[in-house]
Every structure is written in structure tokens, then in C-alpha cells.
N, C-alpha and C positions, 0 to 999 in steps of 0.2 A: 504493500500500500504506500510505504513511505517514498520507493524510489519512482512510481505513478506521481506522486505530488511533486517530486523533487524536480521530473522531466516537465510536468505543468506549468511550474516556475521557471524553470530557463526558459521554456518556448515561451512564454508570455512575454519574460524579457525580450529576445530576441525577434518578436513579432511585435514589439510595443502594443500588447495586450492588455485588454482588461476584462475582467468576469466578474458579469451583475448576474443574483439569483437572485429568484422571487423568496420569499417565505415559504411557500409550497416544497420548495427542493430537497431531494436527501440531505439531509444534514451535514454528511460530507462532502458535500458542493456547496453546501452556505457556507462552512469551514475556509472552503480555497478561493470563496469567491471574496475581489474587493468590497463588493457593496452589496449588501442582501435587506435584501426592503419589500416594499410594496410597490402597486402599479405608477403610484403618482410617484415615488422613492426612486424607481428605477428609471422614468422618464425622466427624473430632470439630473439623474447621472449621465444617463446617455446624452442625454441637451450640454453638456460642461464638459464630458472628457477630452481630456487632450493625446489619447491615445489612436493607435489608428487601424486596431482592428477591435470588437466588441464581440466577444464571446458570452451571448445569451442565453444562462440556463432559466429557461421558464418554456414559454408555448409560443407559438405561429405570431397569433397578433400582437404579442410584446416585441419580439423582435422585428415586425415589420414597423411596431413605433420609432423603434431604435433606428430602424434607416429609412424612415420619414425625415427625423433629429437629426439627424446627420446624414446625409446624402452623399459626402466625400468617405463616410469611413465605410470600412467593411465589416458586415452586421454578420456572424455565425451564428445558426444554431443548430446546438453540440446533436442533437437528435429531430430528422424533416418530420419524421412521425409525429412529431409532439403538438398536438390542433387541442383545441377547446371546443365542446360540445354545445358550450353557450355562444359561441360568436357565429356557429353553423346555424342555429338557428332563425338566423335570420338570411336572404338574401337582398340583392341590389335592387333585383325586378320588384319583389316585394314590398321595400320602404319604398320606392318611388309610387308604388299601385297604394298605399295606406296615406302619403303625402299628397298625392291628389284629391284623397277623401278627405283631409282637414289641411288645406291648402296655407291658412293663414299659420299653420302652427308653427313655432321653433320646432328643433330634434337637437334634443338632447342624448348625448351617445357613448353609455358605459364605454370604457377604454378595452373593456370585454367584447372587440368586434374587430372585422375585419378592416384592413385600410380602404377597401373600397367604399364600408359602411362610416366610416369615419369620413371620408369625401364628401357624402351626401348630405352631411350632418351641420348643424349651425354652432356647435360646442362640444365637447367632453368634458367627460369627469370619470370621476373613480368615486370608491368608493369610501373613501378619506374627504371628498371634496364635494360630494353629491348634492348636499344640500346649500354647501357657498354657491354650487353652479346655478342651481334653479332658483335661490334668493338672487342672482343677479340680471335673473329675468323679470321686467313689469309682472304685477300682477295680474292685469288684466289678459297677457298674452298667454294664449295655449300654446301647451307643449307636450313633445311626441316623445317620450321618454323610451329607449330601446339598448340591449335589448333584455335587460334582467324587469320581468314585473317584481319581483323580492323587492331587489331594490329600490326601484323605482313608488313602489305602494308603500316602501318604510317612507323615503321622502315625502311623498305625499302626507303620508299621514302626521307626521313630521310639524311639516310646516302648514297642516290644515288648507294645502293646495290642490286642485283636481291635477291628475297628469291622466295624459291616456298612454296606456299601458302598452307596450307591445308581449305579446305571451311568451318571451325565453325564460329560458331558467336556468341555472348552475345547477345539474343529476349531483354533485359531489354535497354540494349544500343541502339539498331537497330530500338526503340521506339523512343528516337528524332531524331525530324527533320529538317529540316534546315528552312522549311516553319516557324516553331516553335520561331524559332532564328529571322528570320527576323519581326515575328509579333511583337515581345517584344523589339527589338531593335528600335521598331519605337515609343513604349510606352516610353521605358525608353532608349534613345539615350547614354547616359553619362557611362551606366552598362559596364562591361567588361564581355567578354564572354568567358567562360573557363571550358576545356571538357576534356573527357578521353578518351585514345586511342583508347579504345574499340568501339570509335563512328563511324560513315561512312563517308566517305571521305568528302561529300561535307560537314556536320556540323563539321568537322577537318577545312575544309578551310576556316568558319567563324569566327575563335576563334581565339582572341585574347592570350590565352594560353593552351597548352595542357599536360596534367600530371598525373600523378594516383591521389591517392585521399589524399595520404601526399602530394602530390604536390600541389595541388588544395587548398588545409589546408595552407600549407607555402607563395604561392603567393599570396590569400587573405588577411593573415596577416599583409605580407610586404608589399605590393604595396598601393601605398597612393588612390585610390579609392575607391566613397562611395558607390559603388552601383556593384551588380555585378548578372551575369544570368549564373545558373549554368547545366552544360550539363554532370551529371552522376546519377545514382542512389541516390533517392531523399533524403536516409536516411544521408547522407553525410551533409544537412541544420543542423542539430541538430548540429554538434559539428561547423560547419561555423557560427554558429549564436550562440553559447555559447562562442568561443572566438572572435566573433570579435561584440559586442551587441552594436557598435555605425555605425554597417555597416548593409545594406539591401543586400539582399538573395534572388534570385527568382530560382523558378526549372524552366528549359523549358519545363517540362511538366511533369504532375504528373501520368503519365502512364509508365516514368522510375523509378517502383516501381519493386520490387524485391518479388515474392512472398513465395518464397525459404527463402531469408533474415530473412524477417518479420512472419516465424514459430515461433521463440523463443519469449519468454514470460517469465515475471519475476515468473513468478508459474513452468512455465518451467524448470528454474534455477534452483528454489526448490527445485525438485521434482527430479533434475538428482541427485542434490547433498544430496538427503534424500537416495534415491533407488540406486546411484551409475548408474545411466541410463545416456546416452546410450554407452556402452564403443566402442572405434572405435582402432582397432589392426590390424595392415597392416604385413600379415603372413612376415616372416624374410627374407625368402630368394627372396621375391620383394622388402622390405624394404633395404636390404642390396645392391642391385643397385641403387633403386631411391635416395638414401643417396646420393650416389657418385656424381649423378646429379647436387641433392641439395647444397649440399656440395662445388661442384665448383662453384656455383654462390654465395653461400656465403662468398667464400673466394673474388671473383670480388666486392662484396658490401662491 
């Protein structure tokens, strides 16, 4: 394992490399990687590096962000298989056929989609930023919120706003349950219960906190309890229990596993940054809309 890392770190050198993982990642990729954050975390790394190749452990649409943000550097990711079941859910034909039906609305557009759906879109956000995004829209304006309804109906309800939904969903989220919550709660009464938006309302309604997964990271930290039950994607315990080693971590359930996530592999790593595999290049003139998208929400964060 150790002489896998060792060859990581020279190539990275020698390729002026850098490697962002999501939260989701095995744990020994958040380990080797520079920067391991969230979707708005790894966007505005990729927006600032000054390296010149990006070795992306996460999924399809993050790193086509990555070479939206950057268009001069060269965007790898360590595994082509690695898509998101929530950005499929929508297609191009589709938002334009629902945009015709509410013509006047914004489109608001989880950072969980493809660049082409990001094109079509008038802003993004994440899920750290979802509710700054749609508080920086008049009230009066309707808006197409796509493609998580999780998320999109937490904001709503939120900010006591109507959004119209579009029907995606995170399978990996839509795995806990609130049954799940209640069992564990009775084991360990004292735990604090704390989830991501992308969960279903009624395990929203159990939780003691809700936040992406820097959030989930910061109120762990701060808050002074010892115990806590955590309701997102399970790869998120590694860095919860690497900083906080004097606190307990339970998943509510280990079937909010990511199967997409957990493609990359430190051989993985290797192998993109020996062979230059896989590069992900978002043609220009889609890149040059979704930018704008992007762009305005990073100016809101």
C-alpha cells in the first residue's frame, strides 16, 4: 500500500498534480487527496489551482465542473464508470419540454447534473448553498428547481417558498429510513441525529441537524456531543471519525453506500496519473454557458 502512495506522490509531483475527493471517497483517497470537501468545496478548489492536471476522485458531473473551471487544465477521472444516478435523471430534451411549460420561471440547478443541464440552467447551487441561491431570487419569480425534489422541497419548505419540483432523487439517500432512525435512537438515546438534504422528508423531520457534508463535518466538531447517528452517505464516517477520535459515529444504515463513489481505488489513482486516464473535457461552447451558471453561484458563496 505504502509504495502505491509513494508512486502517487512522485507522479503528482512530476505531473504538477492535484487530487480533490469528494466526502463520499474511500477513505484512503480522502487520505492522499489535497483537498477533500464537498461539491461547493471542490468547485472553488478546482476554480484557484494552480496546478495543471486535476485528478478527480468523485463522479462524471464533478469533474466535468472541474473542466468547465478550468478549461486550460486537464480534468482526470481516476474511474469513466463513475456517473451519478441522480444527474441521469434528468435529460436536455426534457428540461427544455418542462421550460416551455413554465416559461417565465428561473432553473435553479443542483450541481448534481450534467454540464449540459447546467447550460440550460439560470444558476446552481449545492447543497451547502441551496437556500442562499433561491433567497437571491425575487420572491415573486418562479423557479424550476432540478434535479433533486429532496432537496429542492427541504428548501422550499425552508424558506416557506413554492419551487416546482422536478422528480430526481439521490437511490443512495432514499436508502435511509426513518424506521432506521428510530431503531438507533432507542439504542443510543443521547446520539444527535444529523442528515443531508438529499434525505426524504420524514428522516429530515427526525434530525436534529441538516446540512451537506461540510456541514455535517463543522457541527460535529462544534457541538459539544458524544455521540452522534449519521444520515448521508457512509463514506463521510472516515473523515467524522478522523477528526473528531474522542467522539462515536454510527451510519443509519450501511446501505447508504455509494456504488458510483466507491469505483476509485488507490491503483486507480495510479494508473490515471501513469496513463493520463481518464480525461473529462466539456466541448466549449456548453462549457461556456454552464460557466455563467457556475459562476453566479460562486460569486453568492
Amino acid at each position: 500500500m505504502s509504495s502505491i502512495i509513494d508512486k502517487i506522490r512522485e507522479l503528482k509531483t512530476k505531473r504538477n498534480a492535484v487530487i480533490l475527493a469528494h466526502n463520499y471517497q474511500r477513505g484512503e483517497i480522502q487520505d492522499i487527496a489535497d483537498f477533500a470537501g464537498d461539491s461547493l468545496g471542490l468547485s472553488q478548489q478546482a476554480a484557484k489551482t494552480k496546478a495543471d492536471v486535476i485528478v478527480f476522485c468523485g463522479v462524471h458531473f464533478m469533474a466535468e465542473t472541474a473542466s468547465i473551471l478550468c478549461p486550460d487544465k486537464l480534468v482526470l477521472l481516476p474511474d469513466e464508470h463513475a456517473g451519478c444516478p441522480m444527474a441521469n435523471m434528468i435529460t436536455l430534451k426534457e428540461l427544455k419540454i418542462k421550460k416551455k411549460e413554465y416559461p417565465n420561471a428561473k432553473v435553479v440547478c443542483y450541481v448534481n447534473s450534467t454540464a449540459a443541464i447546467k447550460a440550460e440552467s439560470d444558476i446552481c447551487c449545492t447543497s451547502s448553498n441551496a437556500m442562499k441561491i433561491v433567497s437571491s431570487i425575487p420572491k415573486e419569480q418562479e423557479i424550476l428547481f432540478v434535479p433533486d425534489k429532496s432537496l429542492g422541497g427541504y428548501v422550499s419548505s425552508k424558506l416557506n417558498r413554492p419551487l416546482i419540483l422536478w422528480e430526481g432523487y439521490c437511490p443512495t439517500h432514499h436508502r435511509i429510513l426513518s424506521e432506521h432512525i428510530i431503531k438507533l435512537k432507542a439504542t443510543h438515546p443521547e446520539a444527535r441525529v444529523v442528515v443531508h438534504p438529499e434525505c426524504t422528508p420524514d428522516v429530515i423531520a427526525l434530525a436534529d441537524h441538516v446540512a451537506s457534508t461540510t456541514g455535517i463535518a463543522k457541527y460535529c466538531k462544534e457541538t459539544d456531543a458524544r455521540e452522534f447517528i449519521i444520515g448521508t452517505e457512509t463514506g463521510i464516517l472516515h473523515r467524522l471519525r478522523k477528526e473528531n477520535p474522542q467522539k462515536v459515529f454510527y451510519a443509519i444504515t450501511q446501505l447508504a453506500d455509494c456504488s458510483n463513489m466507491k469505483l476509485i481505488s488507490l491503483e486507480k489513482v495510479l494508473w490515471s496519473l501513469e496513463d493520463m486516464v481518464y480525461p473529462v473535457k466539456v466541448p466549449d461552447d456548453i462549457a461556456a454557458k454552464a460557466r455563467l451558471a457556475i459562476q453566479k453561484m460562486l460569486d453568492l458563496s
